[in-house]
GUDRENBA-490821 format. One record per residue (C-alpha): residue in one letter; x, y, z. Coordinates in steps of 0.25 Angstrom, whole numbers, padded with zeros to 4 digits, always signed. Example, Ala and Ser with C-alpha at 12.3 -4.5 7.8 and 13.67 -1.06 7.14 Angstrom:
A+0049-0018+0031/S+0055-0004+0029/
This chain:
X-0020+0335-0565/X-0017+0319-0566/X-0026+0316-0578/X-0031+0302-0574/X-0036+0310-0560/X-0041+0322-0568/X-0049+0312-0576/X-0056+0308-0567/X-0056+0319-0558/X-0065+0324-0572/X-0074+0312-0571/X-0077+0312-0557/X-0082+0327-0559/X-0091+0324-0571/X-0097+0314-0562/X-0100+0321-0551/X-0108+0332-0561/X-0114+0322-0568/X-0120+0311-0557/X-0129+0315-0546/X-0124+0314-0533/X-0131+0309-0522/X-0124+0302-0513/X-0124+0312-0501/X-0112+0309-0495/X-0106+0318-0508/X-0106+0333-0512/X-0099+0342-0521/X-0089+0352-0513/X-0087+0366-0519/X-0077+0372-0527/X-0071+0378-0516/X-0071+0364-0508/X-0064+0358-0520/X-0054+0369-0520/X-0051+0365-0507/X-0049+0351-0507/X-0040+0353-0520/X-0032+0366-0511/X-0017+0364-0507/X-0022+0360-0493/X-0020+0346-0499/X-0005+0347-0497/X-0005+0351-0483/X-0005+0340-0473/X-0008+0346-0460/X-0008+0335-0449/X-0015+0340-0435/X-0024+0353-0435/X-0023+0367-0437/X-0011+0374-0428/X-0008+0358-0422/X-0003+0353-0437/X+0010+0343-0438/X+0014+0350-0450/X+0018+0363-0454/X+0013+0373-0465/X-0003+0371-0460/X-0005+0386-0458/X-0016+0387-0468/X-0020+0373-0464/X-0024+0377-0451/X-0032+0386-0457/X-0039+0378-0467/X-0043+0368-0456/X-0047+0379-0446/X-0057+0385-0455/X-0062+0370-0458/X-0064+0369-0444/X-0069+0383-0441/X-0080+0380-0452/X-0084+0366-0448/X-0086+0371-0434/X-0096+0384-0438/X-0104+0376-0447/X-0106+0364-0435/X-0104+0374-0423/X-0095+0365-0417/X-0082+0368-0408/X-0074+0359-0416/X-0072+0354-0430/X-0060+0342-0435/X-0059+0347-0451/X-0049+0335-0453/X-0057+0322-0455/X-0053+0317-0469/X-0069+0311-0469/X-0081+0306-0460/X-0076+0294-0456/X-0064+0298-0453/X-0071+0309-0443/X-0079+0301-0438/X-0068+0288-0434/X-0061+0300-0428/X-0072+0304-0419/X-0075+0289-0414/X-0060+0288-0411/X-0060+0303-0403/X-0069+0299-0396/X-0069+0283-0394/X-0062+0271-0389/X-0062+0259-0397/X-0075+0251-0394/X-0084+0260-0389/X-0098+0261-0393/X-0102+0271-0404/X-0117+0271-0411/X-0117+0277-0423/X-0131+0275-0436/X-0128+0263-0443/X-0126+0263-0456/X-0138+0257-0461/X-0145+0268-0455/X-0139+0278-0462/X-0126+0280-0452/X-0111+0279-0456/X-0102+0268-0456/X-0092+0277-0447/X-0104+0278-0436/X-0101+0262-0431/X-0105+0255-0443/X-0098+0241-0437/X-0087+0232-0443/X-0082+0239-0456/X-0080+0254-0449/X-0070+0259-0439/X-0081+0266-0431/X-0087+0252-0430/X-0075+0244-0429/X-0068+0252-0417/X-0083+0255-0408/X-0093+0249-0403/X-0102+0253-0412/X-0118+0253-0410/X-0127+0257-0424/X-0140+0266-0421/X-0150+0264-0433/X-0164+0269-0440/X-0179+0267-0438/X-0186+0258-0449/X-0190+0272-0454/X-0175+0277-0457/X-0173+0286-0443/X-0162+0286-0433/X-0170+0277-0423/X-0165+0288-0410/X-0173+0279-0399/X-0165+0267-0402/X-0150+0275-0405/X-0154+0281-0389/X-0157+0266-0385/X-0143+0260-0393/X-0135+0271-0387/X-0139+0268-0371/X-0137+0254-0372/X-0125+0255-0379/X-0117+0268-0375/X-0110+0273-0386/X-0097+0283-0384/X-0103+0289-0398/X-0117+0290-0405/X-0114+0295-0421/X-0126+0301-0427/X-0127+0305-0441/X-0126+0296-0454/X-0124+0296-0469/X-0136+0289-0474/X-0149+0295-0465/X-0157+0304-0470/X-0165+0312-0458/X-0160+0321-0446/X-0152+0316-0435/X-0155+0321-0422/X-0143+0323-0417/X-0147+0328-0404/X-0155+0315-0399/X-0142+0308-0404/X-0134+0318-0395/X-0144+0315-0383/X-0142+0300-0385/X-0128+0301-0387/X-0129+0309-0372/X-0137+0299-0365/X-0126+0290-0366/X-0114+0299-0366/X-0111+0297-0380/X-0103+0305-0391/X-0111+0310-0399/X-0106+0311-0414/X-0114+0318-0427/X-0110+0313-0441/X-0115+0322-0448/X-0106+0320-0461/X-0120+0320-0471/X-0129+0331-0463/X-0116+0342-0461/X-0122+0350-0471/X-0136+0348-0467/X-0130+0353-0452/X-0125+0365-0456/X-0136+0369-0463/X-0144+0365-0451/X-0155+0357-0462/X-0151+0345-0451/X-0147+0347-0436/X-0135+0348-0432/X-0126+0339-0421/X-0117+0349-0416/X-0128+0351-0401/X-0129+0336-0402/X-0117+0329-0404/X-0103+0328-0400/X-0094+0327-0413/X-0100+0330-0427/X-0093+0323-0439/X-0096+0325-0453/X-0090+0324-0465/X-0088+0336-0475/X-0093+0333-0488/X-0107+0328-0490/X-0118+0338-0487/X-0105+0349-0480/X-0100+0349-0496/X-0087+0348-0492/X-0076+0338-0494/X-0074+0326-0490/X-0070+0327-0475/X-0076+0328-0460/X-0077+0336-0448/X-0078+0333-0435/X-0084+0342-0425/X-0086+0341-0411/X-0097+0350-0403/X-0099+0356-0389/X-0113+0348-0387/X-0110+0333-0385/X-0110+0321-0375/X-0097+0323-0367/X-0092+0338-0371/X-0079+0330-0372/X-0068+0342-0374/X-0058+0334-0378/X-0068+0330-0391/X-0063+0339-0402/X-0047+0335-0397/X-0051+0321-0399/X-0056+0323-0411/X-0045+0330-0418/X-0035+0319-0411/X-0045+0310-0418/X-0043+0317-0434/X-0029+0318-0432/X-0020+0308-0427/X-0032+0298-0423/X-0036+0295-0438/X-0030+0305-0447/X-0019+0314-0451/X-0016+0326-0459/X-0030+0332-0463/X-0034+0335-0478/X-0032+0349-0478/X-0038+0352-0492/X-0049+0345-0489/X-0051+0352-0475/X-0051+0365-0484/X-0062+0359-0493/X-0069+0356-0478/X-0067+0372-0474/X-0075+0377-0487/X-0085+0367-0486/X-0087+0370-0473/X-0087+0385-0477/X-0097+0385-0488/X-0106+0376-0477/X-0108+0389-0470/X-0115+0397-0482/X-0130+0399-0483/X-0129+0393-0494/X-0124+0378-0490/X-0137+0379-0480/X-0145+0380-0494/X-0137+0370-0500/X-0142+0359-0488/X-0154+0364-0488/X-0156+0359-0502/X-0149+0346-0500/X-0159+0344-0490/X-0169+0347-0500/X-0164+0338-0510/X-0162+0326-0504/X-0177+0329-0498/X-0183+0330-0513/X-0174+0317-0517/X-0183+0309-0505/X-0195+0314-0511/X-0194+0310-0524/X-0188+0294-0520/X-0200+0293-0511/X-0210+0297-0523/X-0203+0288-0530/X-0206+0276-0519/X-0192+0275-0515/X-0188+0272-0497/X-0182+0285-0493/X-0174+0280-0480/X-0180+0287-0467/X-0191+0293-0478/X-0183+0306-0481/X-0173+0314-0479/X-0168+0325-0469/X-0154+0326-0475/X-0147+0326-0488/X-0148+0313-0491/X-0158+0300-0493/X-0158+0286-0491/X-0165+0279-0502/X-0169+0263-0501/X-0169+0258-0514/X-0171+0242-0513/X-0185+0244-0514/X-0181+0246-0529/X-0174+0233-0529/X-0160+0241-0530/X-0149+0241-0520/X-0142+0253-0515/X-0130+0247-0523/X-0138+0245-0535/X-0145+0258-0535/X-0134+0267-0532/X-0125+0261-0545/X-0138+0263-0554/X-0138+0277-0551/X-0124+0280-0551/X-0125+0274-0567/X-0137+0286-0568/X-0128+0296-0563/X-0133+0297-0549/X-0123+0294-0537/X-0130+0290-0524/X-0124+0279-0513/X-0129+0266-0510/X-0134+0264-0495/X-0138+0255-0483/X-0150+0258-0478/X-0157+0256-0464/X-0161+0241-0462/X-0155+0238-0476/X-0154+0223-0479/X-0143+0226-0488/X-0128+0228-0486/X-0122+0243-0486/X-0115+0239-0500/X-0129+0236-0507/X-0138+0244-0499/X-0153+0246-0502/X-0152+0261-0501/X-0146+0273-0508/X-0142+0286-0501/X-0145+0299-0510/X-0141+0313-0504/X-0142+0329-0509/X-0130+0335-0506/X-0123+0334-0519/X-0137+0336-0528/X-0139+0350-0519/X-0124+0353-0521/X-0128+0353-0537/X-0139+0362-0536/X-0150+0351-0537/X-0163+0354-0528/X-0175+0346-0527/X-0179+0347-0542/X-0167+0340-0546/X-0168+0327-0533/X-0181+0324-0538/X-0175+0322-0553/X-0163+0314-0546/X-0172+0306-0537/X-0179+0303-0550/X-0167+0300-0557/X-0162+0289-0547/X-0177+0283-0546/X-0177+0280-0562/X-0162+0275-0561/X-0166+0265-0550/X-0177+0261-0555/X-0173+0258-0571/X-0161+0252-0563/X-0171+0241-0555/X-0179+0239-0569/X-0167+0235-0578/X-0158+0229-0569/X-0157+0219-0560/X-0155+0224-0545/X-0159+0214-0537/X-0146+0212-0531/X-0143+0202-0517/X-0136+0210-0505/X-0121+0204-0508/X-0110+0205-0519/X-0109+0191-0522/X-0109+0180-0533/X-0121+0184-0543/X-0126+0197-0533/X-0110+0203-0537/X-0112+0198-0553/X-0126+0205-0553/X-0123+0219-0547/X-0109+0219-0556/X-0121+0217-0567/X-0130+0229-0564/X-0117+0238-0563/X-0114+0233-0576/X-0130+0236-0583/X-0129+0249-0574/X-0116+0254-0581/X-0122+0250-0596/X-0136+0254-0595/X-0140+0265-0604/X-0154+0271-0596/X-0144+0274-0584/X-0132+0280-0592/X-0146+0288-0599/X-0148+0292-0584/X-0136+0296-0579/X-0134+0306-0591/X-0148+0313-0589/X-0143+0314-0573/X-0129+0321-0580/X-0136+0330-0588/X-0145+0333-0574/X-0133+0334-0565/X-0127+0345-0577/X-0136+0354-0572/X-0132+0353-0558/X-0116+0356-0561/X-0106+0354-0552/X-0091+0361-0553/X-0094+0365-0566/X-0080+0373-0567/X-0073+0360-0563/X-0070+0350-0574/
């Protein structure tokens, strides 16, 4: 292999062992996944689908995405599956453009509230550039607030209502969202891209009664690899039957081309272990986890957005500890523990230097961890921010100017020198050791 990329192929994988990974947008794939994506499918370029390709040789491509699709269609029980989205926001662009002209009126969560930037967030995303786009929101107590999302969606008859999110924490009731979507002849569309896993091991309930098109993404709690699915169902608001048509004329030529064969392969084992008992354990203790994880940070006096969890992951408001999102989440990476800075509802601050943090499970369970070992990384992150706020100066202002810019170029510079967190980071290393992942891998 090139040496410079093996070198740091290397480093990247001592990470990984070494750091705890929270961010629940990530997860460790299997061997087999890994297999793969690394297969010789990455030389085929196979534009179209199965048995309608514009190339030649695709005999045992065909069959690769047909299993995908076969998979992804039993573990959903959906008539249809698209295997080929290269990731979420890709599938999802490609459904608002199946399904939408230019200018109509979608209503999707705002991001604040824990939704997606591709739901309509406006200005900076395509979905909010092209539509209309009108942003449903929370209760002060962290809820979908349904009332308000029924009254929004009569006055302002949306063609699409998106549920789903990547940073809320409780069930969606996706049937009430389908009722509402009905009352005013609405597509119904479930991104269900963090809670797929959770669906199929029926710990969260699922769209497929409720909606019309189901997108979700492949990795996260699905441990698969980086790719989407977009499924469509026999239960929605207009039983359109030209739906799954439009959606594949949507992948490919509407806003891709060849499909990424090796990773579709990855998809198709995924989607293959996602069907054994043992995957429905696997969720079952993510669930767990990131349960136990809420329990310890309220003990320890810290806001839980919506206060709890029903998912694999949390929301945590930080500022009460005078610490940003920003601050918090570089503080912790320099202990060893990767989480993501986040907006949360109501914030006063901007997306960049949130006042929250998002933590999830997934990648913890995939270790071994059980909720022995959240209450000893909950602990962990409360000492790191708290000996952070003591011995350094977080009060930050909400921009990245003049002295703000000078004095957060300062704390990454104490952070990156200071001997208690370098002390912390090798006792969570010697932690995460006994938690090994790809040990046969070097």
């Amino acid at each position: 292999m090139d040496k410079n990329v093996n070198r740091i192929i290397k480093m990247e994988t001592r990470r990984q062992r070494a750091e705890l990974q929270l961010i629940p947008s990530e997860n460790y794939v299997s061997k087999n996944v890994l297999r793969a994506l690394g297969s010789v499918f990455t030389n085929k370029y196979a534009e179209g689908y199965p048995e309608k390709r514009y190339y030649q040789g695709n005999k045992y491509a065909d069959q690769i995405e047909k299993l995908a699709i076969q998979r992804a269609k039993i573990l959903f029980d959906t008539p249809f599956a698209n295997v080929q989205a290269n990731s979420g926001s890709p599938a999802n662009l490609a459904v608002l453009f199946a399904l939408l002209d230019v200018g109509d009126t979608i209503m999707g969560m705002s991001l604040s509230s824990g939704g997606h930037l591709t739901h309509g967030h406006p200005k900076v995303t395509l979905s909010g550039k092209f539509f209309n786009s009108i942003q449903y929101g929370v209760s002060p107590e962290g809820f979908i607030d349904y009332k308000v999302m029924r009254e929004m969606a009569h006055q302002h008859k949306p063609k699409l209502i998106i549920s789903g999110g990547s940073a809320y924490s409780r069930t969606i009731d996706f049937k009430l969202i389908g009722e509402i979507a009905k009352e005013v002849g609405a597509y119904h569309m479930a991104d269900i891209s963090h809670i797929a896993g959770l669906v199929v091991a029926k710990t969260h309930p699922s769209p497929t009664p409720f909606a019309d098109i189901i997108t979700t993404t492949t990795h996260k709690t699905l441990r698969g690899p980086r790719g989407a699915l977009i499924l469509t169902t026999d239960a929605g608001t207009n039983k359109d039957p030209e739906l799954a048509s439009k959606i594949d004329k949507a992948i490919i030529p509407g806003t891709q081309g060849g499909p990424h064969l090796n990773n579709i392969a990855g998809i198709a084992v995924a989607l293959g272990e996602a069907q054994s008992p043992q995957f429905t354990e696997y969720i079952n203790q993510v669930v767990l986890n990131s349960k136990a994880l809420c329990n310890v940070f309220i003990k320890k006096g810290y806001t839980i957005i919506s206060g709890g969890t029903d998912t694999h992951l949390l929301l945590l408001d930080v500022s009460a500890k005078n610490i940003d999102g920003w601050a918090a989440a570089w503080a912790l990476e320099y202990a060893g523990v990767i989480v993501n800075r986040n907006i949360i509802p109501f914030d006063t601050k901007t997306p960049f230097y949130p006042s929250g943090i998002r933590l999830g499970s997934p990648a913890l369970t995939s270790r071994g961890m059980k909720e022995e070992q959240m209450e000893y990384v909950a602990t962990i992150i409360d000492k790191t921010l708290n000996y952070t706020v003591r011995s350094m100066d977080t009060n930050f202002s909400n921009n990245s100017k003049g002295e703000n810019k000078e004095k957060r170029a300062v704390f990454l510079k104490k952070l990156k020198t200071d001997t208690y967190l370098k002390e912390i980071k090798k006792e969570v290393a010697d932690f995460a050791s006994r938690f090994p992942i790809y040990p046969t891998i070097e």
